[in-house]
C-alpha positions as CSV (number, residue, x, y, z in Angstrom):
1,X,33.1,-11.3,20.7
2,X,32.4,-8.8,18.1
3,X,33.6,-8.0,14.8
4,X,32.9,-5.8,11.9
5,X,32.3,-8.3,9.6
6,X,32.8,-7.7,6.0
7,X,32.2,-11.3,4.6
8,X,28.5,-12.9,3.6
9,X,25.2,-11.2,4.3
10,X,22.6,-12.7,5.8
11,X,21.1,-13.8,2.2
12,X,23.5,-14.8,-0.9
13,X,20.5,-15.9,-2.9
14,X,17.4,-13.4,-2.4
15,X,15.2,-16.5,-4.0
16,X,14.9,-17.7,-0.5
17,X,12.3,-14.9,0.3
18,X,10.4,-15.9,-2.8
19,X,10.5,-19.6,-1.2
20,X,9.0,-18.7,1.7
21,X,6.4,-16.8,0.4
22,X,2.5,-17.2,-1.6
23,X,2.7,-14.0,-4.4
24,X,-0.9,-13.9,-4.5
25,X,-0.4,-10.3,-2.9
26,X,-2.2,-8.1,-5.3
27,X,-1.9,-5.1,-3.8
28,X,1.7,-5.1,-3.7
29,X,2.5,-6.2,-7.5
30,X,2.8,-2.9,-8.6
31,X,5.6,-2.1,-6.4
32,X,7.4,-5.3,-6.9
33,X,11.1,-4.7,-6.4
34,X,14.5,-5.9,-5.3
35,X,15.1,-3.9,-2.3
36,X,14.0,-6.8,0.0
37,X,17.1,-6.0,2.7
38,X,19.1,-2.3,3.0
39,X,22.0,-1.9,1.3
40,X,23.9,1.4,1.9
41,X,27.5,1.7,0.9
42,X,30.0,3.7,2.8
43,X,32.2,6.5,0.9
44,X,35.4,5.6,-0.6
45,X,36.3,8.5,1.6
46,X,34.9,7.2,5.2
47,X,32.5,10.4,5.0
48,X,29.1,8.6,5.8
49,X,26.1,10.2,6.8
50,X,24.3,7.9,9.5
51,X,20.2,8.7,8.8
52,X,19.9,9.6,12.6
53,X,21.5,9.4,16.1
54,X,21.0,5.8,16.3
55,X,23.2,4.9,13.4
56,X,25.9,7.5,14.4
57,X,25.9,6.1,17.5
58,X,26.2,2.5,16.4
59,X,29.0,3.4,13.9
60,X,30.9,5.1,16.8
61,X,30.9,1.6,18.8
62,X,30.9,-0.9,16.2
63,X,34.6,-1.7,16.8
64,X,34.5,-1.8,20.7
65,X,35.2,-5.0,22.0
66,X,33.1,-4.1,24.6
67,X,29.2,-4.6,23.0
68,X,27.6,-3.0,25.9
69,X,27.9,0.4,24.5
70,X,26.5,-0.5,21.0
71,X,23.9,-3.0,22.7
72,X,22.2,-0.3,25.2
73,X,21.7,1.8,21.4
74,X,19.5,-1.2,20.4
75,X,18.2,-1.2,24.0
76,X,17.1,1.7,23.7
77,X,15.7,1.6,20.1
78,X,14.5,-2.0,19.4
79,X,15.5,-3.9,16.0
80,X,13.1,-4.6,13.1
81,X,13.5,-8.4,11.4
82,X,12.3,-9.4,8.1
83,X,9.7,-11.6,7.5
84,X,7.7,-13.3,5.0
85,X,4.3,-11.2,4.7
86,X,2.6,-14.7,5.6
87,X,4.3,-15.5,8.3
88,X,4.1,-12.2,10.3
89,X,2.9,-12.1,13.8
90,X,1.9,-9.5,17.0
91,X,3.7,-11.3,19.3
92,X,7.2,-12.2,18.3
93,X,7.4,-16.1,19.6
94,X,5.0,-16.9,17.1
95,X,6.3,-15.3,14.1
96,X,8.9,-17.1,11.6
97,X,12.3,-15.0,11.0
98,X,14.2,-15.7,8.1
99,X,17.4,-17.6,9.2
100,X,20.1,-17.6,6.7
101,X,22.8,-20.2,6.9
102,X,26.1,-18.9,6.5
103,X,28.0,-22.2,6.0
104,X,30.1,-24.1,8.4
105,X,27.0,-24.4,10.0
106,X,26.9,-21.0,11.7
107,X,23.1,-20.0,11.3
108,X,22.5,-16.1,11.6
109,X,19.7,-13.7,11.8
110,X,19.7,-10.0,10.6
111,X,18.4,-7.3,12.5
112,X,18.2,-3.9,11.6
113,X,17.0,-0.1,13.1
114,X,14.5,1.8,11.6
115,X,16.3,4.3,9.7
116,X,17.8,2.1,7.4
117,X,14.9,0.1,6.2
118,X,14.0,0.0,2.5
119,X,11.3,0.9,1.0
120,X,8.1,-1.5,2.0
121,X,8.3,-4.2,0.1
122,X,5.2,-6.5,-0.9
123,X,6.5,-9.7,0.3
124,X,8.7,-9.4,3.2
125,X,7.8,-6.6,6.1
126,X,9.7,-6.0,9.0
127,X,8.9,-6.7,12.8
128,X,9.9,-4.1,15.2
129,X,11.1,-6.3,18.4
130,X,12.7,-5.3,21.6
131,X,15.9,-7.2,22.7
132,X,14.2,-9.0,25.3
133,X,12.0,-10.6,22.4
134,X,14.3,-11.0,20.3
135,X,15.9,-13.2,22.5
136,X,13.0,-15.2,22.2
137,X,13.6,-15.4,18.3
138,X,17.2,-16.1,18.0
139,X,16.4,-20.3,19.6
140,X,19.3,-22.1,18.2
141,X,20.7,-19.4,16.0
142,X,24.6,-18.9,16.6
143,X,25.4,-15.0,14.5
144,X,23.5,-11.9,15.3
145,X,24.3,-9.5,12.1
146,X,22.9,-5.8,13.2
147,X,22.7,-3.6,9.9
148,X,24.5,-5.8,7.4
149,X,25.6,-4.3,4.3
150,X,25.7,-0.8,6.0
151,X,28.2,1.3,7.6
152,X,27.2,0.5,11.0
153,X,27.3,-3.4,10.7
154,X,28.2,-5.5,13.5
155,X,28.5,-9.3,13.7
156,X,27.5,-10.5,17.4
157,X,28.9,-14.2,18.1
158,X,25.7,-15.3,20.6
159,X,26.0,-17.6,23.7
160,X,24.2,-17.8,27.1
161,X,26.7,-14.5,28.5
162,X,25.7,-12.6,25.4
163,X,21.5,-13.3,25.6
164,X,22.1,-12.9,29.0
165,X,23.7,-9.3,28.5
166,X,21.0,-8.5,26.0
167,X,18.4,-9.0,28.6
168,X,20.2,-6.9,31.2
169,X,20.3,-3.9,29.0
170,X,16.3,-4.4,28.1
171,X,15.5,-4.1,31.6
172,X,17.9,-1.0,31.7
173,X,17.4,1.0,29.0
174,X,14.0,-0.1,27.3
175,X,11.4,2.8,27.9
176,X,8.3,2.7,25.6
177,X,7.9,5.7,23.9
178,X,11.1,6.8,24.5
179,X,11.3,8.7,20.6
180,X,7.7,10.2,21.3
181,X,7.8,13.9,21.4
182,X,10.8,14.3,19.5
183,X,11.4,15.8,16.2
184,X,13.5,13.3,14.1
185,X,14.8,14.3,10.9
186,X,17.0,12.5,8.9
187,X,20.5,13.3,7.7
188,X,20.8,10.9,4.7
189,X,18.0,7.8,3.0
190,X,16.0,10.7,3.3
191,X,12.5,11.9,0.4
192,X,14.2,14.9,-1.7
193,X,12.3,18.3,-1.5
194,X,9.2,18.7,-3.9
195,X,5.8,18.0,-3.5
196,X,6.3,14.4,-1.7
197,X,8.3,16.2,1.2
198,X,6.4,19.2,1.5
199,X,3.0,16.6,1.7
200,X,5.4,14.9,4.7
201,X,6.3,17.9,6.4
202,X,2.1,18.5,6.5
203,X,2.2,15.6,8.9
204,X,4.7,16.4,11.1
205,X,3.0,16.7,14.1
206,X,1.8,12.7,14.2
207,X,5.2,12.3,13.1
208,X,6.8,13.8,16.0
209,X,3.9,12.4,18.8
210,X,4.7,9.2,17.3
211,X,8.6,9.5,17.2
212,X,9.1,8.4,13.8
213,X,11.5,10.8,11.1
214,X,9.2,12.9,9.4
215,X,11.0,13.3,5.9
216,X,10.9,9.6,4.7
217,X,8.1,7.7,2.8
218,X,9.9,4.5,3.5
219,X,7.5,3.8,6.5
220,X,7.6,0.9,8.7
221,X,6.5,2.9,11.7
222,X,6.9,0.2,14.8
223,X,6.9,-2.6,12.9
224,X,4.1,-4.2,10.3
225,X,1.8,-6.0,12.6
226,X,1.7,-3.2,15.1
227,X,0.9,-0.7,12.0
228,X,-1.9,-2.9,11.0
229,X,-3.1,-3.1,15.0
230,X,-3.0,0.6,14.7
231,X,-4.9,2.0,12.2
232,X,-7.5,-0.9,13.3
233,X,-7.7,0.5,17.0
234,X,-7.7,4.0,15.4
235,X,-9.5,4.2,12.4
236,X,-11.0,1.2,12.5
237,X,-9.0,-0.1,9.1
238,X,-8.9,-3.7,8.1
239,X,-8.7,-3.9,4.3
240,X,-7.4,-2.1,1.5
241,X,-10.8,-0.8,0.6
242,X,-11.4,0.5,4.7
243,X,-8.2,2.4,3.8
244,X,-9.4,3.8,0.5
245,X,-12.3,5.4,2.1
246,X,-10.6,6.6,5.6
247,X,-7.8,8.1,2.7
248,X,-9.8,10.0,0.2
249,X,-12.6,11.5,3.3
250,X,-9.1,12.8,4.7
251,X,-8.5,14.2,1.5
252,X,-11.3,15.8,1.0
253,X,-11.7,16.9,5.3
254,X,-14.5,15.0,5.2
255,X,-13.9,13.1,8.8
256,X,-14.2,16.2,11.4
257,X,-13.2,19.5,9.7
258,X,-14.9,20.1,6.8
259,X,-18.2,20.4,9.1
260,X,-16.0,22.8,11.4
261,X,-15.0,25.1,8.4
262,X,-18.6,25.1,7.7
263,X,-19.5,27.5,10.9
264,X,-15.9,28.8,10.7
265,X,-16.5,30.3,7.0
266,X,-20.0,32.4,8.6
267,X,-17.6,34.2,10.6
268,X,-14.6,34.3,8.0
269,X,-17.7,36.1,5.9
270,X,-18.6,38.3,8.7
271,X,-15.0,39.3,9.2
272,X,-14.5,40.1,5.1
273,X,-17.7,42.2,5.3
274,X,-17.1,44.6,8.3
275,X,-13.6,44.1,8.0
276,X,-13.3,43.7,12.3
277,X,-13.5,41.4,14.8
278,X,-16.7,39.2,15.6
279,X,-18.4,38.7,18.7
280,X,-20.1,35.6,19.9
281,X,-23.4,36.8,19.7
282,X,-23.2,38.1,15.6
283,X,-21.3,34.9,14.8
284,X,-24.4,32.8,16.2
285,X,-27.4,34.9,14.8
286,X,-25.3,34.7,11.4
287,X,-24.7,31.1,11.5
288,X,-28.4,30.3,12.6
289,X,-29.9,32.9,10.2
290,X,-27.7,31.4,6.9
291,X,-28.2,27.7,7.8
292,X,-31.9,28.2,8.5
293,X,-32.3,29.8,5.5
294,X,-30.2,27.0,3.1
295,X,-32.7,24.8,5.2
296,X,-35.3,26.5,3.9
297,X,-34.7,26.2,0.2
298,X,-34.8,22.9,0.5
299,X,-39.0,23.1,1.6
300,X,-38.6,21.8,4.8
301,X,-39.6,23.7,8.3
302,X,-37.1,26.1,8.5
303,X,-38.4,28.4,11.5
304,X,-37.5,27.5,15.4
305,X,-39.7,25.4,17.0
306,X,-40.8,24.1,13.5
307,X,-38.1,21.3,13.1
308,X,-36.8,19.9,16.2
309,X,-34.0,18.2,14.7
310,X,-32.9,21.4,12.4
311,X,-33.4,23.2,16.2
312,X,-30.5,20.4,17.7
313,X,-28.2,20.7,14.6
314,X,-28.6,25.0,15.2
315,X,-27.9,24.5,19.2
316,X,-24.8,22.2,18.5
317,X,-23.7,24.8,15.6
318,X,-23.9,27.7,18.3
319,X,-22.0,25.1,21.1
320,X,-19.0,24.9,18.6
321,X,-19.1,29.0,17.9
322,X,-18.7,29.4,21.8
323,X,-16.2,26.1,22.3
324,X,-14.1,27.4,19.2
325,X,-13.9,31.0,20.8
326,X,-12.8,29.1,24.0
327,X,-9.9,27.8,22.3
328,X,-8.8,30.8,20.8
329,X,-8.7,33.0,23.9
330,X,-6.6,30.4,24.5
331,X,-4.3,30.4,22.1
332,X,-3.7,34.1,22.1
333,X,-3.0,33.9,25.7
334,X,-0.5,31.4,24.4
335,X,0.6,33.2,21.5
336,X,0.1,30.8,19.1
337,X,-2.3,33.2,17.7
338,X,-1.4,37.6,17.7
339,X,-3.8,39.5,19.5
340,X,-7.1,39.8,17.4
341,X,-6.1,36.6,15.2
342,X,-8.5,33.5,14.3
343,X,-8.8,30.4,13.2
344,X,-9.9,30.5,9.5
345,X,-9.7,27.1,8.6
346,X,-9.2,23.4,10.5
347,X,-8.6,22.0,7.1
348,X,-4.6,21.0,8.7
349,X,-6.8,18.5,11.0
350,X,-7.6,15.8,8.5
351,X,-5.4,16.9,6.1
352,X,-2.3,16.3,8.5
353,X,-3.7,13.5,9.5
354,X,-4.1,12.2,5.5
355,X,-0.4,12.3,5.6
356,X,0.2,10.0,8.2
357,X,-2.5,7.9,6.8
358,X,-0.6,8.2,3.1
359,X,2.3,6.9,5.3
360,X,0.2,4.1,6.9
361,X,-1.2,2.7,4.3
362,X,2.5,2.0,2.7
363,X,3.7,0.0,6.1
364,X,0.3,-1.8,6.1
365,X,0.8,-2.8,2.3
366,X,-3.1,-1.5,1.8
367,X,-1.7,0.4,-1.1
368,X,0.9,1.4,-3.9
369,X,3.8,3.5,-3.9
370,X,2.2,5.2,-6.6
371,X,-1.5,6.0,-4.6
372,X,1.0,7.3,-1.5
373,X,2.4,9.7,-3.3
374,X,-0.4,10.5,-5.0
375,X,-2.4,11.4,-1.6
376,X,1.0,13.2,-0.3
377,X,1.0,15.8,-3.2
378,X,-2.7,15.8,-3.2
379,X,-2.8,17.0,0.3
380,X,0.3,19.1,-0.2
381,X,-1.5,20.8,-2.7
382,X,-4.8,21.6,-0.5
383,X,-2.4,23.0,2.3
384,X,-1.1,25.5,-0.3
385,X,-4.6,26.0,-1.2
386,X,-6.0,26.9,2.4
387,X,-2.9,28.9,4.9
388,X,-0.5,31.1,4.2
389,X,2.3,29.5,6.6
390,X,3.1,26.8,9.0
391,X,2.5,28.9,11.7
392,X,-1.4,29.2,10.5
393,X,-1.1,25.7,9.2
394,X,0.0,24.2,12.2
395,X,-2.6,26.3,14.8
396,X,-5.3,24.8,12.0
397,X,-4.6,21.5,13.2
398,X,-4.4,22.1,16.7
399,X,-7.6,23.6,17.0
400,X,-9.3,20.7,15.0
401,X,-7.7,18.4,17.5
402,X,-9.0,20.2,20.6
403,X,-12.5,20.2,19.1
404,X,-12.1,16.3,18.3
405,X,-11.2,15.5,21.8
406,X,-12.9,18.5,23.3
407,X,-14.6,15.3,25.9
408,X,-11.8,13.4,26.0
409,X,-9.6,13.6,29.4
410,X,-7.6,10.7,28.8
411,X,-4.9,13.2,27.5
412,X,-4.1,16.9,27.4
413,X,-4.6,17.1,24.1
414,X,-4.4,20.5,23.7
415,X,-0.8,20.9,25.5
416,X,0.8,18.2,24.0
417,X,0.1,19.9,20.4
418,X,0.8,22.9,21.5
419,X,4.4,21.7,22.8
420,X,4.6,19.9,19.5
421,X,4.2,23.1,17.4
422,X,6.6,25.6,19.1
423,X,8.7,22.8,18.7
424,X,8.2,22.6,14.9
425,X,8.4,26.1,14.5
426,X,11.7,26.5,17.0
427,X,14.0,23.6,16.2
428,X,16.9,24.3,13.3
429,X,16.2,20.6,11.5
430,X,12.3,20.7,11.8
431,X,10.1,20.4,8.6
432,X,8.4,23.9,9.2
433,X,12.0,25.3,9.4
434,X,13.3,23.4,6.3
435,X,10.6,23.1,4.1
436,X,9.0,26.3,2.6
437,X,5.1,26.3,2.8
438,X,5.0,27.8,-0.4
């Protein structure tokens, strides 16, 4: 049985959340607010924008009497779940949903997809869970409310036929990574154009590998505990202040490029001067001759054979020349760059990257609104600063991935961003379509 029910959300009283929660959060006072659950009214009219293809697709069935349709969409997708910040968990058996009773004693929990999520909130985060753990969650719970208090509600009535349905549709439709790869843009909830968008569309690609919608800075990525397990694994952030750091040495493309655009400016020089291309071999001497030099000033050994270690920082300089002309052969043979182009900068690397981090540290509750947005125009602003384009932008950041993972074969690191931009640059709805660079 399914209905679309208009009668009581899943909370009548939002005290209970401040119940269930210690406010000792200090991080998250700042951005204090009300918008603990979504609430997204539909048009007098009927006209309603669903953010994405899973909310379309959910208002299309909501009426069926048959769930299966609207079930294999969550399938597909997973749900999210509130919960206290305190009682959050990795593995959903062992985390505490909020149960709401809604009299009559009918108990019901309230499950929503990602693109109607609020903003982060400091109290309550949400739980991404597939429907086979869900099932886990629901234990003696009798109401299963799917979006409540949006368009695309739908009230499931739950019973052994109706877990038992939700489990055959897991095993069906659930694929891991389904969303990766795809550009996702949404149609309505969405960040307005300015600064914070433009600082969003810088980290589309991550956006896109990830499968999350690009042009929101209400980020709960796959759920809080599996943010916080992945910028851990990643970046090796546990605390606010290991996101601080990670943040601003983004910022300032301190974590891999900065050291690239360091050779890359000897030949950017080179090519200013004599106004033509630049071969391997006057790209090196350059490079050696300049750095030996600045070396010099400082009264150490400067000449070779003098200062071993200055020798190994000149060989691994010249190995980057050669690996970065490597990559570009390959990219005009690609044409991601025209015939004769180059790589000025790999600034796009960490400063890409700073956006998704901006985004990270929001769904980890490691920092403010206010310090998100902050980084997001910072960045924005140092994009403008450095290319031209999104093309150049976008080939920036590809090439400071390839160098990166240059030893990595785990992945094809280079193809898979390489798909990613033509994509970016291809698709009617992507960022570098919508969004001017400038």
């Amino acid at each position: 049985m399914t209905t679309s029910d208009d009668g009581p959300g899943p909370f009548d009283d939002f005290d209970i959340v401040n119940d269930l929660v210690d406010s000792g959060y200090a991080v998250g006072e700042a951005d204090d607010h009300d918008e603990v659950l979504p609430r997204i009214e539909e048009p007098a009219d009927g006209a309603w924008v669903p953010p994405t293809s899973v909310e379309r697709l959910l208002y299309r069935d909501k009426d069926d009497p048959d769930v299966s349709a609207y079930l294999s969409i969550l399938a597909t997708a997973g749900v999210y779940h509130p919960v206290a910040i305190t009682h959050a968990h990795h593995e959903p058996a062992k985390r505490q949903p909020i149960i709401a009773d809604l009299g009559d004693e009918l108990r019901a929990m309230s499950v929503y997809t990602a693109d109607v999520l609020p903003r982060p909130h400091p109290k309550v985060v949400y739980e991404f869970t597939t429907l086979r753990g869900l099932v886990q969650l629901l234990g003696d719970v009798d109401v299963l409310l799917v979006n409540p208090e949006t368009p695309c509600q739908n009230a499931l009535q739950l019973g052994d036929k109706m877990t038992q349905l939700m489990l055959e549709l897991h095993d069906e439709y659930w694929e891991p990574g389904y969303f990766s790869g795809r550009i996702i843009t949404r149609q309505s909830n969405a960040t307005e154009p300015g600064a914070l968008l433009h600082g969003l569309a810088c980290g589309a690609q991550l956006c896109v590998t990830n499968g999350y919608a690009w042009n929101t800075t209400e980020h709960h990525g796959n759920g809080y505990s599996a943010e916080l397990a992945l910028i851990e694994r990643w970046w090796d952030v546990k605390v606010r202040e290991d996101w601080l750091e990670i943040q601003q040495r983004l910022l300032d493309r301190g974590v891999g490029s900065s050291a690239w655009d360091d050779v890359l400016r000897t030949r950017n020089r080179l090519v200013d001067h004599f106004g033509g291309p630049v071969d391997a071999a006057q790209w090196q001497q350059y490079d050696e001759s300049g750095f030996r030099q600045y070396v010099a000033q400082t009264g150490a050994p400067a000449q070779p054979g003098a200062n071993p270690e200055l020798d190994a920082v000149v060989a691994a300089r010249g190995e980057l020349i050669t690996r970065i002309l490597r990559y570009e052969e390959r990219f005009r043979e690609d044409r991601l760059l025209p015939d004769g182009g180059y790589v000025r900068s790999t600034a796009a690397w960490d400063l890409g990257r700073a956006s998704a981090m901006a985004r990270w540290g929001r769904s980890t509750r490691f920092c403010t609104q206010a310090e998100m947005f902050d980084a997001l125009r910072a960045l924005s602003q140092e994009a403008q600063r450095r290319y031209t384009s999104w093309e150049e932008f976008g080939v920036g950041y590809i090439l400071g991935r390839c160098i990166q993972f240059d030893d990595d074969d785990s992945r094809n690191w280079y193809t898979e961003a390489r798909g990613i931009h033509e994509q970016l640059l291809s698709v009617e709805q992507s960022p570098w379509r919508t969004v001017p660079f400038r």
